[in-house]
N, C-alpha and C positions, 0 to 999 in steps of 0.2 A: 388263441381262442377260436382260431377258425379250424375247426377238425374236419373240412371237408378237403379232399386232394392234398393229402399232408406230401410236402418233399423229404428226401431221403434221411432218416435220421443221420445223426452227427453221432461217430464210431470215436472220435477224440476221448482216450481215456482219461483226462484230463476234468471233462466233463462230469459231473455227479449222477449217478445215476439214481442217488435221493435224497432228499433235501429235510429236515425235519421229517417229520411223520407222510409226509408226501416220497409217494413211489415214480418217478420220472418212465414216460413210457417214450413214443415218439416226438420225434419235432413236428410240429405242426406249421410253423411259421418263421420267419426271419426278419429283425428288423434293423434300422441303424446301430438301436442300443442293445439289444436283446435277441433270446432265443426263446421261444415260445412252446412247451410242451407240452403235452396231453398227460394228465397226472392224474393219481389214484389215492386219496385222504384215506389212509389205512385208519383213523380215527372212525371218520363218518362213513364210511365207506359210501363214498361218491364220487365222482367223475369232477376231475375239476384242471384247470389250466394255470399253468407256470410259467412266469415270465423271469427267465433269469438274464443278469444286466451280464455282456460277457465280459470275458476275465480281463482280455485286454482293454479297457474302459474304465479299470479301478484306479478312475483320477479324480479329483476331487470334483471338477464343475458335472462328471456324470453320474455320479455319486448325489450328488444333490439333484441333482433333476431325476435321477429316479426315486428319490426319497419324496422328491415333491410330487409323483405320480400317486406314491401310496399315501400322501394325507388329504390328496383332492378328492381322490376317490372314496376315501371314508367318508369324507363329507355327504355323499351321493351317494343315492338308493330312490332310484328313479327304474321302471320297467323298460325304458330304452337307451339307459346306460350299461354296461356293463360291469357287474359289481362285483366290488375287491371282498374276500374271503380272511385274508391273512396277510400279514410280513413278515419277510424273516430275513434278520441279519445275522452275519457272521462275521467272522477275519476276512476269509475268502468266497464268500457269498451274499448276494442281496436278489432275495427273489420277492416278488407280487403273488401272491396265491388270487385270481378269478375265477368267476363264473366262467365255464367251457360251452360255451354257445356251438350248437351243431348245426351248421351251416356255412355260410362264403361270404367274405367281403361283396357288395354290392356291385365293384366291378366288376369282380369275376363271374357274378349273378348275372349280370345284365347280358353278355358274354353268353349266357349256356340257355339264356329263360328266354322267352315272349314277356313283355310285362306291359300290361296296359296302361295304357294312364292313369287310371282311377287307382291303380294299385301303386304307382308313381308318385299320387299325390299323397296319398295313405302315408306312403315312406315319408315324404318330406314332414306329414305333420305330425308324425310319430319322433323324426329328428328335430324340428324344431322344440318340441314339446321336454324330449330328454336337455335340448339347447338351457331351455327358460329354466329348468332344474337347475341347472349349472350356474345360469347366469342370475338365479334366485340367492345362489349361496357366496357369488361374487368369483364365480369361476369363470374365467376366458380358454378355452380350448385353443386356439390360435393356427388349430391344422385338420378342420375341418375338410372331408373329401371323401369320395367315395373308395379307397384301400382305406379309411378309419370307423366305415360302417358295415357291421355284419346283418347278417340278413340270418337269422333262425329257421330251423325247420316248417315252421308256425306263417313261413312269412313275414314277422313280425322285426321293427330293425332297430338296433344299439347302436348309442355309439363306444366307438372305442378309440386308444391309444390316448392317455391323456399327458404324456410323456413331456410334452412341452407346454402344458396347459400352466396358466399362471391366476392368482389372485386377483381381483384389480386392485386391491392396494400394496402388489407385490412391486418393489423397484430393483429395478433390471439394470443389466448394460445395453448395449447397444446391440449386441447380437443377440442379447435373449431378445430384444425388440423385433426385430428380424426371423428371429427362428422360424422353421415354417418350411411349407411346400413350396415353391413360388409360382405355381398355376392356380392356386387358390389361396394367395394372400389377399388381402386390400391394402388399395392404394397408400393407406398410414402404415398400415404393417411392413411394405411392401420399401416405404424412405424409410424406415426405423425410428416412425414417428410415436409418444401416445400412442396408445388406443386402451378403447372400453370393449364392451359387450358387443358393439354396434360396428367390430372387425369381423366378429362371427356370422352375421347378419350378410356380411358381403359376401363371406367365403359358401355360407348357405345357398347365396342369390346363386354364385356360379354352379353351385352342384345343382340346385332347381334347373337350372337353364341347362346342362348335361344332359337333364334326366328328362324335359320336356322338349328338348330339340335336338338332343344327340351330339351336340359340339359343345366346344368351348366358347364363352362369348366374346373372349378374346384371341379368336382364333388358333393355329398352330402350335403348339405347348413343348416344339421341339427345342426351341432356341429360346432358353432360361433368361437373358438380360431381352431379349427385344417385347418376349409375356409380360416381364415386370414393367417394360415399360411400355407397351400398351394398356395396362392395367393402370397404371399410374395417369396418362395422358390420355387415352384413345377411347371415345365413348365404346360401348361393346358392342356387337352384332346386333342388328333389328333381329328378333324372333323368326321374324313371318320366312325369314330367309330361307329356316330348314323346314319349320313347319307353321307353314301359312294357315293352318286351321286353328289355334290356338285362341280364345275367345281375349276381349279389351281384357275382363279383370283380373284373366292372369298376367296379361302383357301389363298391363299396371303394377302389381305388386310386385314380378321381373323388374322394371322401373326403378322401383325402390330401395328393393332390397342392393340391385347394382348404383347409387347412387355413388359421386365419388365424393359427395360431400357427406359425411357421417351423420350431419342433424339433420339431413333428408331421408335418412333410412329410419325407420320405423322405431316405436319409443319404446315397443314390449315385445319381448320374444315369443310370448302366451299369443298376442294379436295376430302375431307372423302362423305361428301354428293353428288357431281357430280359422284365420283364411285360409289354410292350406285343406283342408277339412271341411267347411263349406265346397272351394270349386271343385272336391273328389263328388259332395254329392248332385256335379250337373249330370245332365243325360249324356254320355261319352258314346257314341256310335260305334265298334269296332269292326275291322275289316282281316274275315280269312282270308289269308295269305298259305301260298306252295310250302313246299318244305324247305322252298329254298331261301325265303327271307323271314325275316323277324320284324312283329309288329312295331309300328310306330304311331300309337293310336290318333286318331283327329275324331275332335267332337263332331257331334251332330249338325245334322242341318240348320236347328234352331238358334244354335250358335253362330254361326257362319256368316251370318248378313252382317254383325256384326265390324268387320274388316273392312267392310265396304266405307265406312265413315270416318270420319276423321278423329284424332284422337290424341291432342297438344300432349300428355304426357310420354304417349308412342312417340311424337316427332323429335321433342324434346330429349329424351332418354336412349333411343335407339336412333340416331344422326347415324344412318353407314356411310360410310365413306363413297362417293360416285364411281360408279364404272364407265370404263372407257369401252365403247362397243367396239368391233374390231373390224377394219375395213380394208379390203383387195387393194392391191396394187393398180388396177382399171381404175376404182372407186376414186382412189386417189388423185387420178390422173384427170379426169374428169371433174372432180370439185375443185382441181386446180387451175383446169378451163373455165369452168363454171365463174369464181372468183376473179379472174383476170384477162375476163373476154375485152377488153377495150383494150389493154394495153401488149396482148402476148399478140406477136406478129403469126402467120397462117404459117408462116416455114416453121417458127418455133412448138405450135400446136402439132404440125406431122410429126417433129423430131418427138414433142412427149407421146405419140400416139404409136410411135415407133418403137420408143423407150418399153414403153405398154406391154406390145406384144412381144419383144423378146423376153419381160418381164415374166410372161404367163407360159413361153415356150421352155424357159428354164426352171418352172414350175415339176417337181418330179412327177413321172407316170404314176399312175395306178398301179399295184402289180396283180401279173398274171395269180391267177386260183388253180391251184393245182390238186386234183382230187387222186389220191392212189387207190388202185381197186386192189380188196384182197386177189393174194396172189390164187390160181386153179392150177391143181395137181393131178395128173394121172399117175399111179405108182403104182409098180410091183413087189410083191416079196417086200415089202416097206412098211412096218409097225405101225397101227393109226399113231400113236402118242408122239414118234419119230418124222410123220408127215408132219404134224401139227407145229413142232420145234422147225422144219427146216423152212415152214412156209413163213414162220413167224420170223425167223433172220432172214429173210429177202425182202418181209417187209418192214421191218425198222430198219434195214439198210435203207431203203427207198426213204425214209422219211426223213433219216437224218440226214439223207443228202440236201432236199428240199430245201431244208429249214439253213444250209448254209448257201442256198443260191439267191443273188442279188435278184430284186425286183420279184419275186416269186415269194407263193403265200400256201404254206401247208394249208389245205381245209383238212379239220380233226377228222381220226380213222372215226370217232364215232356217227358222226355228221354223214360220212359216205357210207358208213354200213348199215344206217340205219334205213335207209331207202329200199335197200334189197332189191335191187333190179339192175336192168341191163345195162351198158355202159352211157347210154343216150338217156337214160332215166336219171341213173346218176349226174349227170353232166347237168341236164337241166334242174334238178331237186338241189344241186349245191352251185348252182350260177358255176361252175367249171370253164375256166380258159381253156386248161390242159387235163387230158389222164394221162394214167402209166398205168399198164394192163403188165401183166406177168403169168406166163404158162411155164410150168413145169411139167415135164417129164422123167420120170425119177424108176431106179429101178434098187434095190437093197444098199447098193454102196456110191450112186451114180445120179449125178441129174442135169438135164440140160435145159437151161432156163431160158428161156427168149423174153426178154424186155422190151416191151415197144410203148413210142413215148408216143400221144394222137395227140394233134391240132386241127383247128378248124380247115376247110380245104381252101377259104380266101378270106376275105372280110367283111361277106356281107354274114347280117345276124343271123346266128343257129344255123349256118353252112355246118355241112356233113362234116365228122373228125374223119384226118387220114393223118397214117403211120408217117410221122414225121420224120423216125429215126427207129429203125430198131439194133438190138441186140442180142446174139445168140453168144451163150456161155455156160463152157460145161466145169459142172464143180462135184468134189468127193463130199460125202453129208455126213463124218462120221467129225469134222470140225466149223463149229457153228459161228467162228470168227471168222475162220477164212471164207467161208458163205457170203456173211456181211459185208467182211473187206471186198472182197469183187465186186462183188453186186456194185458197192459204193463207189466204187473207180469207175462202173461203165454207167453208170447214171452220171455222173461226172462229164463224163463221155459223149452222153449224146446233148450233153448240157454246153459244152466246149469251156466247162470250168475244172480246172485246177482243184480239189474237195483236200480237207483236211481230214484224215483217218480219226473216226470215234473212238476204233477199236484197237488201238494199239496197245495200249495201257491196261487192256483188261484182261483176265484170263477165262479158259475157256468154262470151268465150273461155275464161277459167277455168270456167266454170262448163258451158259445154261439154264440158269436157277429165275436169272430177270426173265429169258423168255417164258417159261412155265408161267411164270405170275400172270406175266401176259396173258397166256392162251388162258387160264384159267380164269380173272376179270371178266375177259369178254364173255367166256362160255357162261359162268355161272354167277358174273357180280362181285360186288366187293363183300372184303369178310375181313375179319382180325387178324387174322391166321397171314392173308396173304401182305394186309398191312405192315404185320410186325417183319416179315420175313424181307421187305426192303429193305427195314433198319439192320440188320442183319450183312447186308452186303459190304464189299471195302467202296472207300470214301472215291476211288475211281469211278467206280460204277456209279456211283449213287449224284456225282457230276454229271452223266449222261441227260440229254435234254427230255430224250424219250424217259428214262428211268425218273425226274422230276414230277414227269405231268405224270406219270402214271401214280405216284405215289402220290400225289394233289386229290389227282383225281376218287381210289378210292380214300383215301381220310377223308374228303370231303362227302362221298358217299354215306359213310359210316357218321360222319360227324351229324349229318342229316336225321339219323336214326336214332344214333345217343345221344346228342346234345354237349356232348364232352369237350370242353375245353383243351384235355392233357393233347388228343388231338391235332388242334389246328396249331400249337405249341411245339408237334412234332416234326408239321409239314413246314412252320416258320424256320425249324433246324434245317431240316434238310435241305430246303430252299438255299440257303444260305451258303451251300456247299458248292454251288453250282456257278450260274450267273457268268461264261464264258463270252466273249466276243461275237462269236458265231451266232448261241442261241439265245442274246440276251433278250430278245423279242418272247420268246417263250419262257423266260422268266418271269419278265415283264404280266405276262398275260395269267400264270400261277400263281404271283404274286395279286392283281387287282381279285381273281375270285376267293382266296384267302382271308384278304382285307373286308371283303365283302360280307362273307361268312363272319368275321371279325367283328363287323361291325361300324368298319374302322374307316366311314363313310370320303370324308376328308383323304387321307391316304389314300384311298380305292378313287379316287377324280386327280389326284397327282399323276397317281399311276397312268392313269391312262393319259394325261398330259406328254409322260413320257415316251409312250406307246405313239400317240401323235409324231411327236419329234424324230420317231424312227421311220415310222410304217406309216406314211398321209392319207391313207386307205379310209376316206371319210364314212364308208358305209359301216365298215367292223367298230371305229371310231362310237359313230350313230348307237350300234347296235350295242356294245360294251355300258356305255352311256345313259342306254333304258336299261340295262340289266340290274344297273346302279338305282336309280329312278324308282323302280319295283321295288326294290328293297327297300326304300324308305316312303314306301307308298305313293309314293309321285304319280300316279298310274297316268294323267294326261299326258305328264309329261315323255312319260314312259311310249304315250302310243303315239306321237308326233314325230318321235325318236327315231322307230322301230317302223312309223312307213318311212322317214327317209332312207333307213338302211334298205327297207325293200324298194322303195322307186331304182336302185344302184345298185343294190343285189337282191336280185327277186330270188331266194333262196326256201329253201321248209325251215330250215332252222327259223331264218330271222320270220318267218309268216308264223311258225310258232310263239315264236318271243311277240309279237302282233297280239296271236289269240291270246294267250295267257296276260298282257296285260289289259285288254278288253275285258278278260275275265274276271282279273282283280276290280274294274271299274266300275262293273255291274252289268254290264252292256253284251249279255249273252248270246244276241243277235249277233250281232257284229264276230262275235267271238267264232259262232260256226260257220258265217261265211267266210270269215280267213280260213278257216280249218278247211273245208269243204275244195279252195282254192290249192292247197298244198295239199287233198290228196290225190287230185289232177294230175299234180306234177310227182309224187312219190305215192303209188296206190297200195304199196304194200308196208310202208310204215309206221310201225307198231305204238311213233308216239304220237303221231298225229290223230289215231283213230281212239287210243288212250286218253288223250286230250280232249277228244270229242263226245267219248262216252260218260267223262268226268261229269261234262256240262250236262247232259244229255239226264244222267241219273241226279243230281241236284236241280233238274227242274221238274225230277218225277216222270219221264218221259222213258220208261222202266225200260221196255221193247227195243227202243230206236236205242237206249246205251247198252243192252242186251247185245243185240247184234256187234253194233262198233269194239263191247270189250273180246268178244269170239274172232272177231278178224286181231286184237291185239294179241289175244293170247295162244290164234295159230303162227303167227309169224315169230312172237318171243313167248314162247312157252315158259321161261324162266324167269319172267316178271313176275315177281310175287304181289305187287299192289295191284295188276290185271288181272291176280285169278282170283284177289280177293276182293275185288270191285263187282269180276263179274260172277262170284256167289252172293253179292249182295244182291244183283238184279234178281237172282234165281230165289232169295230166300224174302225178297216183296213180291216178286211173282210166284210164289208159294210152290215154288218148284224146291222140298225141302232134300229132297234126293242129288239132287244137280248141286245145290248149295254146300250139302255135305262134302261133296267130290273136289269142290273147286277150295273151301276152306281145308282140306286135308291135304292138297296139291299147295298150298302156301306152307302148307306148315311144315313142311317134306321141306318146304325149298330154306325157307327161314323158319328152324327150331324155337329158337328165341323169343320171336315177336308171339307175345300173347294176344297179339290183337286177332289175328287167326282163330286161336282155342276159343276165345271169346267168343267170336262170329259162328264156331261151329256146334258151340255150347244152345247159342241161340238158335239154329238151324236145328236139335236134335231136340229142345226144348218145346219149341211153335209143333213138330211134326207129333208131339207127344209123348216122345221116348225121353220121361222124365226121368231114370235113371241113370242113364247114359250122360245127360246133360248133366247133371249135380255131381259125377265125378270129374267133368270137366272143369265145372264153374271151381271144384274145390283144389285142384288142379293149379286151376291161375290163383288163386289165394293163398297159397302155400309156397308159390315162386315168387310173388309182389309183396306181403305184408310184410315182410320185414327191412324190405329195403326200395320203400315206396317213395321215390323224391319225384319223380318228373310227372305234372299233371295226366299225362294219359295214363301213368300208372293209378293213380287215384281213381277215374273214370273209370278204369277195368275192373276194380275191387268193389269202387259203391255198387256196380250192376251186378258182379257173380255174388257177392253177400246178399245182394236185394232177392237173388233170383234163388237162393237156398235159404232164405228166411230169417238169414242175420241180418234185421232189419236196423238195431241199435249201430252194430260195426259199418251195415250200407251208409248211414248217416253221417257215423263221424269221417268216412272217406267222401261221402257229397261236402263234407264241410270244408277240407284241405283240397278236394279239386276247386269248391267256389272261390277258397282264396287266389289259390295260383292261377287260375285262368277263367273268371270270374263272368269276361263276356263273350267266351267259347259257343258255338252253337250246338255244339257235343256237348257243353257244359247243362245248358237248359234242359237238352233233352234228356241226361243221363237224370237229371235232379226230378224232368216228370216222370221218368222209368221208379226211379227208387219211392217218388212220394205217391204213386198208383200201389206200388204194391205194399207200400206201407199204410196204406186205407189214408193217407193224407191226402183226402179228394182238392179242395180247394187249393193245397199248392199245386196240385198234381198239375190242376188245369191251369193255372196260371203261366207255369212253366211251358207247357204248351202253347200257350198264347205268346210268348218268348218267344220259342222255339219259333212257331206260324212267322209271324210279323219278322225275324228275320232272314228268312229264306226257306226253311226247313218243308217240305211239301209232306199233305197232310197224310200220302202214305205209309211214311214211316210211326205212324198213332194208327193204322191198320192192324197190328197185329194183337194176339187174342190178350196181350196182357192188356192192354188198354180198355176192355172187352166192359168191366167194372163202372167205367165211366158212364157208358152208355144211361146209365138208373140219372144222371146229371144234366136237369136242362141247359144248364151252362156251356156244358160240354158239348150236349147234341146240337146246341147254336152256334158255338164256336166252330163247328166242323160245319155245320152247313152252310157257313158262310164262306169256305174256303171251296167248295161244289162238292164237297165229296159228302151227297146228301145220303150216301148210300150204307153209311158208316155203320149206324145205327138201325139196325133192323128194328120191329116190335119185339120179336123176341128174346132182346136184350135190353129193352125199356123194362 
């Protein structure tokens, strides 16, 4: 029933390719009992879903359990149930004809969406509600979770799978008692005890607490018997743990629902659902976040003081278990003085004092940071395309050597090239122990490479680097392994390590093919094309530690942009291939931003657990740690983190990862004098002045991010979100020429993104050239309305319809962006764009008042389409109170 990301159909001739009057198209799904396909009622002709029980399962107790699917379901005709259509028995057949719900299981939703809490709570009392149906007609579902709820086009959520759902006056054995998930049994389900309604009730409480905290409330769900028996014994998680902003009355009804006494959970399913439904309508604050994290909404301020109090059914109901804080070897030594000053003799205090410090001496170093500078070529008679390949194997030779040398720490090429400066800029922009510089001199078949490794000239801080070692070595360039291989033996070399050959095992076509990818990344970004062409290489290659992160990297790019699940599923494969001795550090580290992206918060603080255990490097530690933090909106936490990473590596990266969690926090200030800090120390880097113009244009400071996005987009002219930023400055500074140039240079760079034609539609619109613009606007509506899922695509549609006068079609696209991202601040503004030019003055302003009040500066209601308002004292109030009394001339009163 889920037709979103169908897996491969099933080629097994074996399989019926039609059932009754039902046409079988693809699989759409798989489950224990069954196969789920996408089917066509040549009767009705409509679109409907198939769930055939498979063949090997024709025994009797499955047979009956799936017959007892299709009588519960009759029973039921509820809108967030999903409803049965048909049965059909045969000899060799037993299918379910349903409803074909277009959409995704909620896990896999949660996974690809932003979903607020208010839309969170919607879900839950949408499934309680489908719940109390069920548990009206005396049905117990019994496997309650989120793979059993789809999420509709509409937003809107069923449940489904009722596969093991039972009567309550139905009598079982012991396993039917049992049957189930076991991360979302309750504790009676869980012994094989009884249960009523009021087992659902639990399994509910756990996916509430998923869906309002992000975890399980019985932590870990890896290990099947110690969940059950947490669940059974172990009161669940305090809330506050993940998310400390969650107000008493949800933490209360959390309480209950997780009760492990059943006559303490709740006596009506309807009850459970009318609360779920009330706390959707408090005032939920939400917070923009990067592209790089997924909301996890906290209520408002009003809420908040709340926590501060005491709250017997929180102490009660949420007991966590104590932590033991964690204490130094010194610490110890010292509380143990501390404790047994009378009795420990002055020799025996030296001996612990002595103990002490060998204690800390055998404490492991820090390791050195090693930054590789692209390699500099002079060539003759040498193809550019041929430079580019031969610099590019001297320098993933260089890298792979790094990453196998003890106590040394590759900094990422992207971290050193983004600085763009000289080797002393470099050094101090990435905190750098060491460099490794590489000149080339190349002539058509011929190149003599000199590697030289620089260290500091003594030990006092920021001493001058001198050539600690170098190497001169001449190699032929028409083979791009035996490049690498050298290279990698005299880095080795001046290393005085012993290196293991990456490149044995690889051939020279493949390995041609990964470097292109390379050079092509860095030059022009990620893309599908260069995606897919990894997957494409042999399983040798795709081991490689360099060929891991790179394919991390863009999927993770791309994932940014589409939101696609199939994605982060591809880079969890490939991952998987790798994970050597050598680089498991660099697995390690692919792995936590994967998990991250994932969502898979828990896993992502293992991971770096592991990463501890390898690499004691408390600053990366630190800094991995707020990355984590951001993501789940921790922003305090995040910025306490991320100075200790900078008091220990004053780096740009980590003074970035500073601003930007300053910025998530609200705290602007703070944000540009980090920035401002790191461009000090790297003045031509394109993400720090990126960063800075972000801030700079969301506070309406038009000029000051004007200039900052023109120094990002001379340094990386290939930034598409720098040339589209800064045609925004040009298109509120009504520079509609300049804006045109810079939204046409995005869209050269990225075809795809309609967020560009949009932007330019709007720049040829305000300048007046109203035909140009309505081919545009109709442009993006002919690529997005038919396969419009992801809220910005809604966003783009309500405004190009609003803006060519399908004002009915603008509406119903403001209505499925309000669902899906409800308290966007693009959301409000798109809704005052559509209801101004829909002459719907009163929302119009209202929405503006949204917009105002949560950040949104009052130049973006400068432009002429707003023009209308002006005749609105509401309006001319509302703007004069923001300063911008200038808004409203007479002549527009």
């Amino acid at each position: 029933m889920n037709s979103s990301n169908p897996p491969p159909s099933h080629t097994s001739t074996t399989e019926p390719l039609r059932i009754g009057h039902y046409e079988l198209r693809n699989c759409i799904g798989r489950g224990g009992m069954g196969l789920v396909y996408r089917a066509r009622d040549t009767k009705l002709e409509r679109e409907v879903a198939v769930k055939c029980l498979r063949t090997e399962l024709f025994e009797a107790h499955y047979v009956e359990r799936f017959k007892r699917e299709a009588l519960l379901l009759a029973k039921l005709n509820h809108p967030n149930i999903v409803q049965i259509y048909d049965y059909i028995e045969a000899h060799d057949q037993l299918a379910l004809v349903m409803e074909l719900v277009d959409g995704q299981n909620l896990q896999t939703y949660l996974r690809e969406h932003i979903a607020p809490i208010a839309q969170r709570l919607q879900w839950l009392a949408q499934i309680a509600e489908g719940l109390a149906a069920a548990h009206d007609t005396g049905i117990i579902h019994r496997d309650l979770k989120t793979e059993n709820i789809l999420i509709n086009k509409r937003g809107q959520a069923k449940i489904t799978d009722l596969g093991i759902a039972k009567s309550q006056d139905f009598k079982g054995t012991l396993t039917d008692h049992i049957a189930g998930s076991y991360c979302s049994m309750s504790p009676e389900q869980a012994m094989g005890e009884a249960i009523t309604f009021k087992s659902d009730l639990f399994s509910l409480g756990i996916l509430a607490y998923q869906l309002l905290c992000g975890a399980h409330p019985f932590g870990d769900t890896n290990n099947k018997l110690q969940t059950m028996q947490r669940i059974i014994s172990h009161p669940p998680t305090a809330p506050h743990k993940y998310n400390p902003d969650l107000p008493a009355e949800l933490i209360e009804l959390l309480g209950q629902l997780l009760s492990k006494d059943p006559d303490k959970r709740p006596d009506n399913t309807h009850w459970v659902a009318a609360q779920f439904e009330k706390l959707k309508t408090l005032r939920w604050q939400e917070t923009a976040l990067g592209d790089e994290t997924q909301a996890l909404i906290a209520p408002s301020a009003n809420t908040r003081s709340s926590h501060t109090q005491d709250h017997p059914t929180f102490e009660t109901r949420f007991a966590a278990s104590p932590t033991i804080p964690k204490v130094s070897a010194w610490q110890k030594i010292k509380q143990f003085i501390a404790a047994n000053i009378i009795t420990v003799s002055s020799a025996a205090i030296s001996m612990l004092i002595v103990a002490g410090v060998m204690a800390w001496q055998l404490q492991p170093k820090p390791p050195k940071y090693v930054a590789v500078i692209p390699p500099k070529m002079i060539a003759e008679g040498m193809q550019e395309s041929q430079q580019e390949l031969v610099k590019e194997a001297v320098y993933d030779a260089i890298q792979q050597s790094i990453i196998q040398l003890d106590g040394y720490y590759l900094i990422p090429r992207e971290e050193v090239v983004d600085v763009n400066g000289d080797n002393e800029t470099v050094r101090n922009a990435t905190a750098a122990d060491e460099l490794i510089t590489t000149e080339l001199q190349c002539k058509i078949e011929t190149c003599t490479i000199r590697l030289s490794r620089l260290t500091p000239e003594n030990s006092i801080p920021n001493s001058r680097l001198k050539a600690h070692d170098t190497k001169t070595i001449d190699i032929l360039t028409e083979n791009y392994l035996s490049i690498a291989g050298i290279v990698q033996s005299n880095v080795g070399g001046m290393y005085k390590s012993s290196l293991s050959s990456s490149f044995e095992q690889l051939n020279q076509g493949e390995y041609e093919k990964l470097l292109s990818v390379n050079v092509s990344y860095y030059e022009k970004g990620a893309s599908e094309a260069l995606f897919n062409s990894i997957e494409t290489l042999s399983k040798n290659t795709q081991k490689l530690s360099t060929t891991q992160s790179l394919f991390s990297e863009i999927g993770l790019d791309l994932y940014h942009e589409t939101q696609s699940s199939d994605i982060l599923s591809k880079i969890e494969l490939l991952l998987d291939k790798g994970n050597t001795k050598n680089d498991h550090i660099i697995f390690l580290y692919n792995t936590f931003y994967l998990q991250t992206a994932q969502r898979n918060f828990l896993e992502a603080q293992e991971t770096i657990s592991k990463i501890k255990a390898i690499d004691a490097n408390q600053s990366s530690i630190n800094a991995l740690t707020a990355y984590l933090m951001n993501a789940q909106n921790k922003f305090d936490a995040a910025i306490t983190l991320y100075k200790k990473a900078v008091s220990s590596k004053n780096s740009v990266k980590n003074l970035i990862g500073l601003s930007n969690s300053y910025r998530y926090a609200g705290n602007m200030l703070n944000a540009k004098e980090t920035l401002k800090q790191a461009m000090l120390m790297a003045p031509k880097n394109y993400k720090v002045h990126s960063l800075y113009g972000l801030i700079e244009l969301l506070e309406g400071n038009i000029e000051s991010a004007k200039k900052a996005f023109e120094v990002a987009v001379n340094e990386n002219p290939n930034d598409i979100y720098n040339r589209g930023n800064l045609g925004l400055c040009y298109l509120l500074s009504q520079n509609f020429d300049k804006a045109i140039e810079e939204f046409s240079q995005a869209e050269k760079l990225d075809p795809q993104n309609t967020a560009h034609k949009l932007n330019k539609a709007d720049a040829y619109n305000l300048k007046g050239e109203i035909a140009e613009s309505q081919v545009i606007y109709s442009s993006i509506i002919s690529t997005l309305e038919k396969n419009a899922y992801l809220s910005e695509h809604h966003l783009r549609l309500a405004q190009a319809y609003a803006h060519i006068g399908q004002i009915e079609k603008a509406l119903l696209s403001l209505r499925e962006l309000e669902k899906l991202d409800p308290q966007n601040i693009e959301t409000a503004y798109t809704a005052a764009l559509v209801h101004t030019l829909a002459n719907n003055d009163s929302s119009a302003i209202l929405n503006i008042s949204i917009s105002l009040k949560n950040g949104m500066h009052p130049a973006w209601f400068s432009f002429s389409w707003f023009d209308s308002l002006c005749k609105k004292e509401s309006f001319i109030h509302l703007i004069n109170s923001t300063g911008a009394s200038n808004r409203c001339p007479e002549s527009l009163r």
